[in-house]
ZADO-1210 file (C-alpha; in nm, 4 decimals, padded with zeros to 6 digits):
<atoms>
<atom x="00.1353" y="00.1208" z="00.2362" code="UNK" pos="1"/>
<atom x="00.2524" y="00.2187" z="-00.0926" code="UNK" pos="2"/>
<atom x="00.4976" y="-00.1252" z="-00.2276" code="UNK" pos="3"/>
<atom x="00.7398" y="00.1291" z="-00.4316" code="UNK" pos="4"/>
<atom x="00.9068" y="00.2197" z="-00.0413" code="UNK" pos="5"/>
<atom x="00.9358" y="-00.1195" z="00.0649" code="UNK" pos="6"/>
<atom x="01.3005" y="-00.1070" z="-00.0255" code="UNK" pos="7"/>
<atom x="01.4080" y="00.1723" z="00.2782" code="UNK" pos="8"/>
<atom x="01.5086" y="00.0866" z="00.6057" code="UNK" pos="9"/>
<atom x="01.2623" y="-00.0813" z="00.7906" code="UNK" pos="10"/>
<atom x="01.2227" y="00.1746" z="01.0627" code="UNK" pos="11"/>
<atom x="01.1480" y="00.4690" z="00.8469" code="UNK" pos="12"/>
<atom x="00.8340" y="00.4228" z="00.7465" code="UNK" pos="13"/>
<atom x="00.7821" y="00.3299" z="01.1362" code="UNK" pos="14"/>
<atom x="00.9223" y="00.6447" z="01.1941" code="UNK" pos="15"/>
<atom x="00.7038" y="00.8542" z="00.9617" code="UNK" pos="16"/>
<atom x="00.4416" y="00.7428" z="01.1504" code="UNK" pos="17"/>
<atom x="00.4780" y="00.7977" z="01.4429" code="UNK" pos="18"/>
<atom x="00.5756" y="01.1649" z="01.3895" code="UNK" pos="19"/>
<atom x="00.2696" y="01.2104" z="01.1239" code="UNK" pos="20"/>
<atom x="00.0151" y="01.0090" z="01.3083" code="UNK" pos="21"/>
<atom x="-00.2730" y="01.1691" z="01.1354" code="UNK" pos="22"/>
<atom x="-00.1575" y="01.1273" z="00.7789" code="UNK" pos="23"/>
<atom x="-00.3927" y="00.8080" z="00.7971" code="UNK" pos="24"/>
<atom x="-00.6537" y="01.0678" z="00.8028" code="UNK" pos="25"/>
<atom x="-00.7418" y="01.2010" z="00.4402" code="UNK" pos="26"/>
<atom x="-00.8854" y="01.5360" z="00.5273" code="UNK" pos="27"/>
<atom x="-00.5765" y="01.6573" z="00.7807" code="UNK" pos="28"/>
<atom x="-00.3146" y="01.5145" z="00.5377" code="UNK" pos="29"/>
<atom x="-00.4895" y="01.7082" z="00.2318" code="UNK" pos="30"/>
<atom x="-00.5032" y="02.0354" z="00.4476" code="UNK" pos="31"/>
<atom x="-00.1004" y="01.9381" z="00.5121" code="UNK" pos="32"/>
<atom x="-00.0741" y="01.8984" z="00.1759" code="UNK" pos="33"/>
<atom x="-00.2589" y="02.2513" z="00.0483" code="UNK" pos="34"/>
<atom x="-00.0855" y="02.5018" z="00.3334" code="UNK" pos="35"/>
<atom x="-00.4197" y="02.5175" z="00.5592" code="UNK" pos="36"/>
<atom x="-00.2589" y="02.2884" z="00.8251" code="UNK" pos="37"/>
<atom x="00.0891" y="02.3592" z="00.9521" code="UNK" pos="38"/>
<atom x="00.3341" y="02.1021" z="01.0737" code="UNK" pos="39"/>
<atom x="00.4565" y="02.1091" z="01.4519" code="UNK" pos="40"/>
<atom x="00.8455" y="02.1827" z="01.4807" code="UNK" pos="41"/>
<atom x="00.9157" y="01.8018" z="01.4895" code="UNK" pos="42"/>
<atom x="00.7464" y="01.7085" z="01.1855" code="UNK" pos="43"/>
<atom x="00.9488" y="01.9748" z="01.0034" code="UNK" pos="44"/>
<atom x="01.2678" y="01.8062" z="01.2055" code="UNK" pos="45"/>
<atom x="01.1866" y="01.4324" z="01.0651" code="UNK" pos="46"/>
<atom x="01.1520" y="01.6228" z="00.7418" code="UNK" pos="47"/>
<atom x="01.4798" y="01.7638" z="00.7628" code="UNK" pos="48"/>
<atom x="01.6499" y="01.4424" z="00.8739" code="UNK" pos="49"/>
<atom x="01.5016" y="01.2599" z="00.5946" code="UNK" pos="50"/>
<atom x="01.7216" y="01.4932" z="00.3464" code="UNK" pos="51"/>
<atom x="02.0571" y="01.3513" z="00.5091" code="UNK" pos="52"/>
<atom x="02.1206" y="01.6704" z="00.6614" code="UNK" pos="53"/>
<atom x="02.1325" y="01.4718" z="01.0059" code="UNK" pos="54"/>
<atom x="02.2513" y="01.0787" z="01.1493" code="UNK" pos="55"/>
<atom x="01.9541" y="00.9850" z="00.9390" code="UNK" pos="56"/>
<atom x="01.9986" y="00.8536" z="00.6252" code="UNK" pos="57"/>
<atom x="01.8062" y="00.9760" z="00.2925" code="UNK" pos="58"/>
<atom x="01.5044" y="00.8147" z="00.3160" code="UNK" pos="59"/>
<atom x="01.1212" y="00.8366" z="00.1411" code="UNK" pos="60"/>
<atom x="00.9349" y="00.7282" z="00.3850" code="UNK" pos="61"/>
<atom x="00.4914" y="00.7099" z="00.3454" code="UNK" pos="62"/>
<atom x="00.2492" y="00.6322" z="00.5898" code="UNK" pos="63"/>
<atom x="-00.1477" y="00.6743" z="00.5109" code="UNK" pos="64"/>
<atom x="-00.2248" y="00.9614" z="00.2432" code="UNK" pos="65"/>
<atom x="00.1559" y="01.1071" z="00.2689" code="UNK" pos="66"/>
<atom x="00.4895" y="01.0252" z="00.0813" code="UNK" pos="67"/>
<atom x="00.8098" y="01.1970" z="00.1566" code="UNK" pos="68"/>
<atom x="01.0330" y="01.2909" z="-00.2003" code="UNK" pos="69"/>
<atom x="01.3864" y="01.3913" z="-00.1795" code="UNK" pos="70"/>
<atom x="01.4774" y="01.6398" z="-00.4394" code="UNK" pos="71"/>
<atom x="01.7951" y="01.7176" z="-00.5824" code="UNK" pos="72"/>
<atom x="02.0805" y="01.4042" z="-00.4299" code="UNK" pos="73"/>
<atom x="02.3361" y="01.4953" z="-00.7238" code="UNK" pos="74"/>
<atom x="02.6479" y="01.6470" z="-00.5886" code="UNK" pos="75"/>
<atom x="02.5488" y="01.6342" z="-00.2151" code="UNK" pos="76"/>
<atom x="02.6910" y="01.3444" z="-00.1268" code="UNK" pos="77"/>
<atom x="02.3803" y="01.1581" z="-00.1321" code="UNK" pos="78"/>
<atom x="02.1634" y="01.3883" z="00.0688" code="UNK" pos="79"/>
<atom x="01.8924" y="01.5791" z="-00.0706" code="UNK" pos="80"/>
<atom x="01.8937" y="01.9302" z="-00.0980" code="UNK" pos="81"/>
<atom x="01.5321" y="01.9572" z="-00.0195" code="UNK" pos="82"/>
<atom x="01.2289" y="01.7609" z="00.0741" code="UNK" pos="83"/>
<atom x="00.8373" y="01.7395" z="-00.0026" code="UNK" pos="84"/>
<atom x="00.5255" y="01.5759" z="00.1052" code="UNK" pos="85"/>
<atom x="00.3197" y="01.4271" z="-00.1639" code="UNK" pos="86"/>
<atom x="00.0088" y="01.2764" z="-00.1973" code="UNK" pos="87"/>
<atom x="00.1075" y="00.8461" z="-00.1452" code="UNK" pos="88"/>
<atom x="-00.2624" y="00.7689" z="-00.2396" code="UNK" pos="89"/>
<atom x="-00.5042" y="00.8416" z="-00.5372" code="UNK" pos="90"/>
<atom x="-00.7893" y="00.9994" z="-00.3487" code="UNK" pos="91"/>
<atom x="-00.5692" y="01.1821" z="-00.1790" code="UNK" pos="92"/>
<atom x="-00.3734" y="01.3787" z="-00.4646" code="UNK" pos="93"/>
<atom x="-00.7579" y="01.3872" z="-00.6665" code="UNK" pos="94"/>
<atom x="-00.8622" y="01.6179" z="-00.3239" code="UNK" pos="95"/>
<atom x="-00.5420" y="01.8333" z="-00.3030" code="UNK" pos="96"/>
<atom x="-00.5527" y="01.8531" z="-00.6569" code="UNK" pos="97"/>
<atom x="-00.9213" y="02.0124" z="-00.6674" code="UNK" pos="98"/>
<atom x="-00.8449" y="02.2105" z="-00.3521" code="UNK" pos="99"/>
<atom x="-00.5076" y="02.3673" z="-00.5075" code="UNK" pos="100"/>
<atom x="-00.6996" y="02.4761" z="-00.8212" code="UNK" pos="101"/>
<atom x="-00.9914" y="02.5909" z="-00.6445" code="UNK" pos="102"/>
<atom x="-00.7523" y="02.8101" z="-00.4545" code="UNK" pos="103"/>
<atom x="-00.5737" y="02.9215" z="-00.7713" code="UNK" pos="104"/>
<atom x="-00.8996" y="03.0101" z="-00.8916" code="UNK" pos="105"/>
<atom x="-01.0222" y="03.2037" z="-00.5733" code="UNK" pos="106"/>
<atom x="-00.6463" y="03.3530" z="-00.5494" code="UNK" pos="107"/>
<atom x="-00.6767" y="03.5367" z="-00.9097" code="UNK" pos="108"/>
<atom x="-01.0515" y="03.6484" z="-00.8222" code="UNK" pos="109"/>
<atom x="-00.8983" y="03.9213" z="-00.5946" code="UNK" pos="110"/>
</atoms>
């Protein structure tokens, strides 16, 4: 696990988990990542709660190859206006990264 979120509380990288239980898996956490996999209605729920927008507080949680990131805290009373998954290892954002271009690339052929 990535030491940066070792500050959050200590169920909500638990949490993240157990909700994203394949994000130990590079390939299905780069296809998350890159639009080809979608998330279930409860991922997008845990997502949501980890903006503030529910009894959850603002939290980044990461668990395998994914990282939660709050954007935007400043005048919403410490919850984030919006989420995003990122890449919490190095082989996994070098993989989305070459799949994202590759489907810039293909994206501008047509």
């Amino acid at each position: 696990m990535n030491e940066e979120f070792h500050n959050l509380p200590p169920d909500a990288d638990a949490a993240f988990a157990k909700v994203f239980p394949r994000a130990d898996e590079l390939p299905w956490a780069v296809g998350v990542l890159t639009g080809s996999i979608e998330l279930s209605l409860e991922q997008l729920t845990f997502l949501n709660h980890c903006a503030g927008s529910g009894s959850r507080p603002n939290s980044e949680p990461t668990y395998g190859h994914l990282a939660v990131h709050c954007l935007g805290t400043e005048g919403r009373d410490n919850q984030a206006a919006a989420v995003s998954l990122l890449p919490a290892t190095p082989e996994c954002r070098r993989l989305a990264g070459i799949i994202r271009r590759w489907q810039r690339v293909l994206g501008a052929a047509k």
